[in-house]
C-alpha positions as CSV (number, residue, x, y, z in Angstrom):
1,X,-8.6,-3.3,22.6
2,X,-7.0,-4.5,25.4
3,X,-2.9,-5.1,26.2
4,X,-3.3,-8.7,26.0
5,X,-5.2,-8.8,22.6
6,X,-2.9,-6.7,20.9
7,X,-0.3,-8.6,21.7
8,X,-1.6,-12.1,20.8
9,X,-2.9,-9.8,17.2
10,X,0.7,-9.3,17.1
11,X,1.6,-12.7,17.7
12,X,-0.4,-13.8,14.9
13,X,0.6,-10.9,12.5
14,X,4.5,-12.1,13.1
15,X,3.8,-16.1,13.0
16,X,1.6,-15.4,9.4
17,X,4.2,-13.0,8.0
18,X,6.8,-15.4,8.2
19,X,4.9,-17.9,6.6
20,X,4.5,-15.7,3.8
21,X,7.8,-14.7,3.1
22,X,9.2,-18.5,3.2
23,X,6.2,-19.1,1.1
24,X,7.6,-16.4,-1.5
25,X,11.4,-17.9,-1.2
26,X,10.7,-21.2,-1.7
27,X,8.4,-20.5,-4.4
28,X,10.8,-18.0,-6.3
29,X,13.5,-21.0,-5.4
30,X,11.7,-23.5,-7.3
31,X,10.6,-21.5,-10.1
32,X,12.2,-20.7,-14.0
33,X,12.0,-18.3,-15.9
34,X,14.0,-16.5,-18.9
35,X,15.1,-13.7,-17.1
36,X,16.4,-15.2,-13.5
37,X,17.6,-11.4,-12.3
38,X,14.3,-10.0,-12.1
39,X,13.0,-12.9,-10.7
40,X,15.3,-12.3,-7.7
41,X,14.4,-8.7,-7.5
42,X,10.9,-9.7,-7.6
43,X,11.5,-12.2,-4.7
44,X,13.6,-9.6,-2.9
45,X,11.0,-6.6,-2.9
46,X,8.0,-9.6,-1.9
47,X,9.8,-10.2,0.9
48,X,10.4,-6.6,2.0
49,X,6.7,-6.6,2.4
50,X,6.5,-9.6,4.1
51,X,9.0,-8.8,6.3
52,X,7.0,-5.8,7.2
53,X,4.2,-7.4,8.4
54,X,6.1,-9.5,10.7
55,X,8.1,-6.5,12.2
56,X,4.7,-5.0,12.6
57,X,3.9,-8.2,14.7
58,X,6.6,-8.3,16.3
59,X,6.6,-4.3,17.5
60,X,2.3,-5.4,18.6
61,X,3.4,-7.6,20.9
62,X,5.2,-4.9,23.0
63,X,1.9,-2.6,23.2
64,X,1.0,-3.3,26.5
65,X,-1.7,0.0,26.3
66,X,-2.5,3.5,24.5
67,X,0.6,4.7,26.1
68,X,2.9,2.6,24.4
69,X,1.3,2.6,21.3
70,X,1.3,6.4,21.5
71,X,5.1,6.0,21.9
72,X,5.9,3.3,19.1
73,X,3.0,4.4,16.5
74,X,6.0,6.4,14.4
75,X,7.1,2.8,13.8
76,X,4.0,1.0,12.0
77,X,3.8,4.2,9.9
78,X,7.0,3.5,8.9
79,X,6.3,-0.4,8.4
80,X,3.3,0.4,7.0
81,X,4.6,3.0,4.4
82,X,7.5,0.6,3.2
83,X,4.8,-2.0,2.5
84,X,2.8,-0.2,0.7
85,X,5.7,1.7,-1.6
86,X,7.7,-1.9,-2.3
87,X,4.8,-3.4,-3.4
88,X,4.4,-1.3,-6.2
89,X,8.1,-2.4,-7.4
90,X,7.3,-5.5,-6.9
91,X,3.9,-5.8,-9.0
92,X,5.8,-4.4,-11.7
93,X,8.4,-7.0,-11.3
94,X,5.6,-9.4,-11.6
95,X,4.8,-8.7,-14.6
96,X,8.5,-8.4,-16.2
97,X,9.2,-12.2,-15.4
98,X,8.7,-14.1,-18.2
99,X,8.1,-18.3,-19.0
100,X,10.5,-20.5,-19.8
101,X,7.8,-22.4,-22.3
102,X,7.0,-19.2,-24.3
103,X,9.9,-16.6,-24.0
104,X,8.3,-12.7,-24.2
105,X,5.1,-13.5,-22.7
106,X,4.7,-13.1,-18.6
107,X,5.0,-16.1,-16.1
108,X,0.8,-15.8,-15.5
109,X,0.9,-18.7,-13.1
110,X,4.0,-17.7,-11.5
111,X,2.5,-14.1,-11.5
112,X,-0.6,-15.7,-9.1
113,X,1.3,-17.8,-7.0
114,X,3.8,-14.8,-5.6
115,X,1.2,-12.5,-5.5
116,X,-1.0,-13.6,-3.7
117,X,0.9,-14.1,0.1
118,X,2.8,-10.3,-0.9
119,X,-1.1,-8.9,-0.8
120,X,-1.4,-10.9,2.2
121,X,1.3,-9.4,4.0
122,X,0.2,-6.1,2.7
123,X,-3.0,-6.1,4.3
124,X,-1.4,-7.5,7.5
125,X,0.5,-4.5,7.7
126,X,-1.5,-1.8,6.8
127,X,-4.3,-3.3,9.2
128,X,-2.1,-4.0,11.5
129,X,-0.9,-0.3,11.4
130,X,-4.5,1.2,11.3
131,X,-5.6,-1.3,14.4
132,X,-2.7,0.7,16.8
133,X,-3.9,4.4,14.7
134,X,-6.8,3.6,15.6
135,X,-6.0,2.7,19.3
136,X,-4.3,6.2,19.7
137,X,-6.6,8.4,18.4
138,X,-9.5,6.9,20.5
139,X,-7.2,7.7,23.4
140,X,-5.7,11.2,22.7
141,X,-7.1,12.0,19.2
142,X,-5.6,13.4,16.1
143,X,-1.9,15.1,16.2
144,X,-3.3,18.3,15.2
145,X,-6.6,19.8,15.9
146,X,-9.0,21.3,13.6
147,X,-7.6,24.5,12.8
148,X,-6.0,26.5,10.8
149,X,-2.5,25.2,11.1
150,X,-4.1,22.5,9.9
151,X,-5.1,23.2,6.7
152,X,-1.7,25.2,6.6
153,X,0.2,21.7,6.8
154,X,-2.1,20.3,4.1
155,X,-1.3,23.6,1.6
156,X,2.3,22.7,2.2
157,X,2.2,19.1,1.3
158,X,0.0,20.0,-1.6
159,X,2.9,22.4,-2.7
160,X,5.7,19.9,-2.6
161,X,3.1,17.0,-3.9
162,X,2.8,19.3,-7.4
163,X,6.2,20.8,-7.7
164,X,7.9,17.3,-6.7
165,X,5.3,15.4,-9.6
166,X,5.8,18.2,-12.0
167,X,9.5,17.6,-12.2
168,X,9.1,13.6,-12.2
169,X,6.5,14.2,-15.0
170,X,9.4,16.5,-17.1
171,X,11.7,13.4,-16.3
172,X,9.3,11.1,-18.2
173,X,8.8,13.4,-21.0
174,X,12.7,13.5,-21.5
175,X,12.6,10.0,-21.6
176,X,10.0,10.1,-23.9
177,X,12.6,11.3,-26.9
178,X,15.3,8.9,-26.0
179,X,13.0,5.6,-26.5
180,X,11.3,4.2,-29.5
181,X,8.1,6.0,-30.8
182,X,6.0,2.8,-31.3
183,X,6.6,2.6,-26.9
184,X,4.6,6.1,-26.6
185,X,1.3,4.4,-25.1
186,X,3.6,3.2,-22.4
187,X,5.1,6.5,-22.0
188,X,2.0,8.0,-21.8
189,X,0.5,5.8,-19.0
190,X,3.8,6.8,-16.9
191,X,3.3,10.2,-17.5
192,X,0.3,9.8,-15.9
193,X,1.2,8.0,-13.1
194,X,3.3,10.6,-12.4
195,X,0.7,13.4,-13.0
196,X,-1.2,11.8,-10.2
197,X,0.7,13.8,-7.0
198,X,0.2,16.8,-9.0
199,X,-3.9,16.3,-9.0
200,X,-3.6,14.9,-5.1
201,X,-1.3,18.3,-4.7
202,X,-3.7,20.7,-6.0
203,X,-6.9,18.5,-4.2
204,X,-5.2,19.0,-0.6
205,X,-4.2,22.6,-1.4
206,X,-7.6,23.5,-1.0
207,X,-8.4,21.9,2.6
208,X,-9.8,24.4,4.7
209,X,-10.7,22.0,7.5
210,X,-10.0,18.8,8.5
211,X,-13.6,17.2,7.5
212,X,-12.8,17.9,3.5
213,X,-9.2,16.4,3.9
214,X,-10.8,13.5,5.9
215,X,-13.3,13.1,2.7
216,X,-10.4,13.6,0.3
217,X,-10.4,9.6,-0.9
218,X,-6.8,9.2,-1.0
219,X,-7.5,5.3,-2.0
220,X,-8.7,6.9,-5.8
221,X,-5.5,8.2,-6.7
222,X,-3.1,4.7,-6.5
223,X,-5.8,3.3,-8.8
224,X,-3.8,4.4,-11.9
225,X,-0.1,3.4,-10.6
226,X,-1.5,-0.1,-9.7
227,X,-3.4,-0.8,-13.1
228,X,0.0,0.6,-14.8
229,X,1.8,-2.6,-13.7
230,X,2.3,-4.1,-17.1
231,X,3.1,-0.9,-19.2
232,X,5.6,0.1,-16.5
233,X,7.2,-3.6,-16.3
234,X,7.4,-3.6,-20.4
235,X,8.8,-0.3,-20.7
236,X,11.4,-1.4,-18.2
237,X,12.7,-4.4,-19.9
238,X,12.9,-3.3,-23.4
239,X,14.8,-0.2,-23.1
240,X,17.6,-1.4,-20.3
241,X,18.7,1.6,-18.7
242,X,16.7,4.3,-19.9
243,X,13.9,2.0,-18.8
244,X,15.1,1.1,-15.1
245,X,15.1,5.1,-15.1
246,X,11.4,5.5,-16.3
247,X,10.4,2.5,-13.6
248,X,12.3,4.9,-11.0
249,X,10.6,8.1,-11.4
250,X,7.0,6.3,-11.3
251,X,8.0,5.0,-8.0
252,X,9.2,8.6,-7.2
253,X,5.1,9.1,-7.5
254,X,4.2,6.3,-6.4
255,X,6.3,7.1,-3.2
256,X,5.0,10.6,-2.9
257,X,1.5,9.7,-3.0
258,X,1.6,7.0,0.0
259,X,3.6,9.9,2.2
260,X,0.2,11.7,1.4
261,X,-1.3,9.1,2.5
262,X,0.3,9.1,5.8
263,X,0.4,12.4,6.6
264,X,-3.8,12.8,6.1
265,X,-4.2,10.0,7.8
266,X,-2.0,10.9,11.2
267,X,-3.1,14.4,10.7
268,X,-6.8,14.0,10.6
269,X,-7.0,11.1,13.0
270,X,-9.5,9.0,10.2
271,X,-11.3,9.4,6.7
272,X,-14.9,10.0,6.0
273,X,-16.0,7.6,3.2
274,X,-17.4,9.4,0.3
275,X,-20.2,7.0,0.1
276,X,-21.6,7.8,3.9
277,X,-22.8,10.9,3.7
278,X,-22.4,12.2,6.6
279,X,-19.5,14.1,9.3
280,X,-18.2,11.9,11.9
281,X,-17.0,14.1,14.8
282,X,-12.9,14.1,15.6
283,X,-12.1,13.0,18.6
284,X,-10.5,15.3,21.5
């Protein structure tokens, strides 16, 4: 991809960001609901993704070649790591806002109408962000090379992936005695949202080379903490504090496991696809 392309992608990225976050202001400025707090913390984190996608842009249109995306890929990691950990938040948040018609039950056609520009801006960052990846590792290749510092790196962050899950699944547990009983099956789904960098942990701890971390399907594990939206959203608002604390530590996963993310990613230069069959080469 040329100098010129990338910044025009850029360009584009940026102009279509912005759009999306006025989109989510004005609609969260038009809209009632019974509990008007969370529907400006639901506006506020939809706009921090949006907002990374037009940063994104913006940073594109300063690539002028490999070399300076070399030098400025730290920052679309970054962009593209805030996008994808606020939007968790911000599903749940989502689901927590509730109609003005029928008080208890969630805003489904307010739910529709901010989601969809947030994924938007979501997949304009993280492609955005794999587009320049994608750039440098074509040009120089992956950080580290196939060796065994390599899968050294990947035993470490599969040590702090299980000790830093265990301890954020001990916290839900805790929580677990100071909140209702008949809330359990909500419990339960956070406790396994949480168990979730503990199974990524133990997966990458056995990497010998890059190919099995490149096969790892990373995509698999954030399965569970974005079908948990609703339980972790009702949780949250019936049990005030103790709730805002059990939303916390299931971002605290959800966190860890898009720094996994990251860190394969950079490390390994790209991922093999279960569903291909077959070893592509790393470049040198």
């Amino acid at each position: 991809m040329t100098g010129e392309r990338i910044r025009r992608r850029g360009l584009v990225q940026a102009a279509v960001g912005l759009v999306l976050a006025t989109w989510v202001v004005v609609v969260a400025a038009r809209a009632e609901v019974e509990n008007p707090l969370v529907l400006v913390a639901t506006a506020a984190t939809g706009m921090l993704v949006c907002l990374c996608a037009v940063a994104g842009g913006v940073v594109a249109t300063r690539l002028a070649d490999a070399a300076a995306a070399a030098r400025l890929r730290h920052v679309f990691v970054v962009l593209d790591c805030i996008a994808m950990a606020t939007f968790f938040p911000f599903y749940w948040f989502v689901y927590a806002l509730e109609s003005t018609e029928r008080p208890g039950d969630f805003a489904v056609g307010l739910l529709f109408v901010l989601v969809v520009p947030v994924v938007c801006a979501l997949i304009l960052a993280v492609v955005g962000s794999q587009a320049v990846h994608k750039i440098v590792v074509d040009e120089y290749g992956p950080l580290m090379p196939d060796t065994g510092a390599l899968a050294q790196q990947f035993r470490v962050l599969g040590t702090v992936l299980v000790v830093v899950g265990v301890v954020l699944s001990i916290g839900v547990v805790v929580i677990a005695f100071a909140a209702p009983s008949r809330l359990l099956m909500l419990e339960l789904i956070g406790l396994a949202v949480t168990l979730t960098p503990v199974l990524l942990g133990m997966r990458l701890g056995r990497v010998t080379d890059v190919h099995a971390a490149r096969r790892s399907n990373l995509g698999m594990y954030f399965v569970l903490p974005a079908a948990s939206g609703f339980a972790v959203a009702k949780f949250a608002s019936l049990c005030g504090a103790v709730g805002m604390l059990f939303g916390a530590l299931v971002f605290g996963a959800v966190v860890l496991l898009v720094i996994a993310l990251a860190v394969v990613r950079e490390y390994t230069g790209a991922q093999d696809w279960l569903w291909r069959g077959r070893k592509r080469p790393v470049s040198r």
